[in-house]
N, C-alpha and C positions, 0 to 999 in steps of 0.2 A: 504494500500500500504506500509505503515512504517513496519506493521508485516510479511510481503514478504519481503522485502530488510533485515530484520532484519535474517529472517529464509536462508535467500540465504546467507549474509555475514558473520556469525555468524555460523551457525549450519551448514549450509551445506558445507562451507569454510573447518571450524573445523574438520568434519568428512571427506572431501576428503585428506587434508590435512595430516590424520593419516591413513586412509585405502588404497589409490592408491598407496605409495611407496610399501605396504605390500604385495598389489593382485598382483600387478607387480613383484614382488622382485626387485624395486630398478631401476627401466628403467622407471618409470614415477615420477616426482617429479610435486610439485603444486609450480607455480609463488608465491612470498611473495606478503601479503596483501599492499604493500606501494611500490612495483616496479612499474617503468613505461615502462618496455619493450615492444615493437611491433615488429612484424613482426610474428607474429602468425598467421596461414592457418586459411582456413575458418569451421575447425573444433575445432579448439582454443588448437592447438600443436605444438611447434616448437620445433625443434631438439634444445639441450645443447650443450655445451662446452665440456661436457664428452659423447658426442653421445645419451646420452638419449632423454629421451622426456621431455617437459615443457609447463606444464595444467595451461592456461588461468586464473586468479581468477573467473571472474566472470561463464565458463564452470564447474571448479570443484567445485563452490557453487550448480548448479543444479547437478553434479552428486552427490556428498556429500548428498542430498535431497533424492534422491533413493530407499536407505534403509531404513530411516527414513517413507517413504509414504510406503514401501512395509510393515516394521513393524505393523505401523496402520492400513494398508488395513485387515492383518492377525490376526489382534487382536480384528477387526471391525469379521471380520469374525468367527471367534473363540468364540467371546461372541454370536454371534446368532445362532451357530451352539449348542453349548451345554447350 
């Protein structure tokens, strides 16, 4: 369970954090790890200050996670296929 929390708060954090302003151009930013904001919908987004959007920490630790499973699912695949 330590290496789940670690992989969600850590890796997955990390990579949401650096990939969702990018895929978005800038209309989805990630909550800081130490906010206590609420009032986030039940898909873990609430509108900003500047209209954008703002991802939950603990939703953009799983989607941060993603790539990362789809990497290995492809690589998994990749080593059996050749």
């Amino acid at each position: 369970m330590l290496f789940l929390n670690f992989l969600l708060a850590v890796v997955g954090y990390t990579t949401a954090k650096v990939t969702l302003p990018i895929i978005s151009l800038g209309t989805v930013q990630v909550q800081t790890a130490d906010s206590q904001e609420d009032g986030f919908n039940w898909l873990g987004f609430k509108r900003s200050a500047d209209n954008g959007l703002l991802c939950h920490t603990s939703v953009a630790g799983c989607l941060g996670l993603i790539p990362w499973i789809a990497l290995i699912i492809f690589g998994l695949w990749r080593s059996r296929a050749g």
